[in-house]
VEXDREN-2710 file (C-alpha; in Angstrom, 1 decimal):
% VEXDREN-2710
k/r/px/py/pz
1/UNK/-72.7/94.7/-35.7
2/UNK/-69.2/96.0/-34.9
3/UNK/-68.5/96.0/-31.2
4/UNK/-65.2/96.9/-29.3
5/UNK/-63.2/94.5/-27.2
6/UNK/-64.1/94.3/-23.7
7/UNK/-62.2/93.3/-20.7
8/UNK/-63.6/89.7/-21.4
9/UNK/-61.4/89.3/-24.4
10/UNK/-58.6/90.4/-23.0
11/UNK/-58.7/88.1/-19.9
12/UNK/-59.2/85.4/-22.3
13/UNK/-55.9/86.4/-24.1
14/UNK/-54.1/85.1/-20.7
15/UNK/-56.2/81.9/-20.3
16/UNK/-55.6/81.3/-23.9
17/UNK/-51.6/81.9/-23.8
18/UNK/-51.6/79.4/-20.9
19/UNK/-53.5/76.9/-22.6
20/UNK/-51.7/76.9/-26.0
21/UNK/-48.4/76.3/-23.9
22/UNK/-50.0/73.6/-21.5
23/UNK/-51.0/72.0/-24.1
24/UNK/-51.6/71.1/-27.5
25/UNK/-55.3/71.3/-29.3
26/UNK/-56.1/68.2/-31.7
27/UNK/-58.7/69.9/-34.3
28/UNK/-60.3/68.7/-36.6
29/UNK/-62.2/69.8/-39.8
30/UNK/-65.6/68.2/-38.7
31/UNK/-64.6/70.4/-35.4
32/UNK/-64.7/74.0/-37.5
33/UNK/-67.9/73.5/-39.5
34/UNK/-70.3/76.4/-38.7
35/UNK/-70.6/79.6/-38.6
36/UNK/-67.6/82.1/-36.1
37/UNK/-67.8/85.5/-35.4
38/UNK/-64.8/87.7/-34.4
39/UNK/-65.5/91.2/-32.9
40/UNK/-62.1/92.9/-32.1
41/UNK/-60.5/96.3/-32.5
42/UNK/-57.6/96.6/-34.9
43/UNK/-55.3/99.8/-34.9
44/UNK/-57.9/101.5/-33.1
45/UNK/-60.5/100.5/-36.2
46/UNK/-63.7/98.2/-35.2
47/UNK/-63.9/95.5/-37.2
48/UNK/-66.5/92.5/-36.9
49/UNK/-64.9/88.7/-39.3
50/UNK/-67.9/86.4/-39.8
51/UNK/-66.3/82.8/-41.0
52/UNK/-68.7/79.9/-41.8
53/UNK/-67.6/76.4/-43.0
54/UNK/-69.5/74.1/-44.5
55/UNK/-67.8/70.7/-45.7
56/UNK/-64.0/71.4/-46.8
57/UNK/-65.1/75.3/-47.9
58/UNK/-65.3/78.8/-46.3
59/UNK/-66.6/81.9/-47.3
60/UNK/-65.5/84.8/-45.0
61/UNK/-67.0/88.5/-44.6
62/UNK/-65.0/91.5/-43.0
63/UNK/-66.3/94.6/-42.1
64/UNK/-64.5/97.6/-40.6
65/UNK/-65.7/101.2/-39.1
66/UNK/-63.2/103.9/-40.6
67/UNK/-64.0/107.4/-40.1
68/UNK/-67.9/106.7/-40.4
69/UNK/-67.7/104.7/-43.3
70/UNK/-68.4/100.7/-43.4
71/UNK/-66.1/99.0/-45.2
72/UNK/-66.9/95.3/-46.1
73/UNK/-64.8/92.6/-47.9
74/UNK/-65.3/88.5/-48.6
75/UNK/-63.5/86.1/-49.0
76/UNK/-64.0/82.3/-49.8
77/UNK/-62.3/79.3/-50.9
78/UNK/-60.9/76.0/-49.3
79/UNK/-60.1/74.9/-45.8
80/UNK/-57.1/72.5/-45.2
81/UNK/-56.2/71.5/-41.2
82/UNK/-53.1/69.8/-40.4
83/UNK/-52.8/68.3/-37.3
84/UNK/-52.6/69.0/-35.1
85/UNK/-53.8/72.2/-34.9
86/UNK/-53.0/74.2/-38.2
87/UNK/-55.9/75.7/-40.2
88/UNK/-55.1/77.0/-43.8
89/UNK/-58.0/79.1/-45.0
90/UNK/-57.2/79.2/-49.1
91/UNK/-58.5/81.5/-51.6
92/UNK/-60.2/81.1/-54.6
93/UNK/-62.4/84.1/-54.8
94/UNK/-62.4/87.8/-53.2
95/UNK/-64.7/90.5/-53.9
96/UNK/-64.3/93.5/-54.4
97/UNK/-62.9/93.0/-57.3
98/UNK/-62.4/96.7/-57.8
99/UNK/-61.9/99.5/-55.4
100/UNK/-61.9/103.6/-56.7
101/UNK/-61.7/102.4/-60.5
102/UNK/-58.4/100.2/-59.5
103/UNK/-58.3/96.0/-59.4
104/UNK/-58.4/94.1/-56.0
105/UNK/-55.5/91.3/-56.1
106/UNK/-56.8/88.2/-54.6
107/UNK/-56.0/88.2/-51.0
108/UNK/-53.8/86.3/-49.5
109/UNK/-54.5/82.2/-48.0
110/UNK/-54.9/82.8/-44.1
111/UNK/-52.7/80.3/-42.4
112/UNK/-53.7/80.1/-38.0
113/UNK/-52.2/78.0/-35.4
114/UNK/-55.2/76.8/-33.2
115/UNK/-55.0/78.0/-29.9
116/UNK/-58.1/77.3/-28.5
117/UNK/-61.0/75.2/-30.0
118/UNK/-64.5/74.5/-28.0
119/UNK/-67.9/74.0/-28.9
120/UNK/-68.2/77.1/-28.6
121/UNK/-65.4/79.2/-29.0
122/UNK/-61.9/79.5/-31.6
123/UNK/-59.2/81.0/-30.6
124/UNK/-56.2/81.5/-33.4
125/UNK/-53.1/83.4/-34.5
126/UNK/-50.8/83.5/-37.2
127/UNK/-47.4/82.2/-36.0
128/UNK/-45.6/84.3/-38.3
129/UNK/-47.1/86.8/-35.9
130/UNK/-46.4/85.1/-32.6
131/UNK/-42.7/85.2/-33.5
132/UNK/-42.8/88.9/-33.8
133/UNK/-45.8/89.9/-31.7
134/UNK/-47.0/89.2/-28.1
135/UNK/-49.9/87.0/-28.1
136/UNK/-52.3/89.9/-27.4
137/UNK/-51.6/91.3/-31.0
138/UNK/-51.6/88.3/-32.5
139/UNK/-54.8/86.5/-31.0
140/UNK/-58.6/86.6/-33.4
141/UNK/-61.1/85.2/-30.8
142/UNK/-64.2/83.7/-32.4
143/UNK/-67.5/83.0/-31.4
144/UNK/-69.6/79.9/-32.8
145/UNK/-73.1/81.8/-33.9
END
């Protein structure tokens, strides 16, 4: 289900920035296993991530709202986490594999800083990002399902 962000999230993006500079999260892989869900608005498109780890592997789904047409890619492949609180989501497989008749090249590895990391909640961002971006574009909140 793709939902848009509420007024929630976006309070959580300042309790989040004040946490990641107050202090640092220690995660660990045993942490992440399980299944997170991210519903967030993108450049005005819906779009609903669905991670779930299992062990020291990931597959991911992404679906987006455009125009009134679902689009829907996955991803899987290894999880790496570097303390202290680095995740490095690495691919190994994508589909599609074709899109209109052309080839798909495989995505690329998702690299997060850990902002945020609860039993029930993940909060990350790339830091490539964060040097660029205020934290409220650069911020993927997840939900543990």
């Amino acid at each position: 289900m793709i939902k848009a962000i509420g007024l929630g999230v976006v309070a959580c993006f300042m309790l989040v920035g004040a946490a990641a500079q107050a202090q640092q999260v220690n995660a660990s892989q045993e942490q992440l296993q399980g299944q997170w869900v991210s519903d967030r608005v993108a450049q005005g498109i819906p779009m609903e991530t669905v991670v779930t780890i299992t062990g020291n592997t990931y597959i991911s789904t992404q679906s987006m709202l455009s125009s009134g047409v679902l689009y829907s890619t996955t991803q899987s492949g290894e999880i790496f986490v570097t303390p202290p609180n680095f995740l490095n989501l690495a691919v190994t497989d994508w589909s599609p594999k074709e899109y209109n008749g052309r080839p798909m090249s495989m995505p690329p590895s998702t690299f997060w800083t850990i902002l945020k990391l609860t039993q029930t909640q993940l909060a990350v961002a790339e830091p490539y990002c964060l040097q660029k971006s205020p934290l409220q574009e650069c911020l993927v909140l997840f939900n543990r399902r």
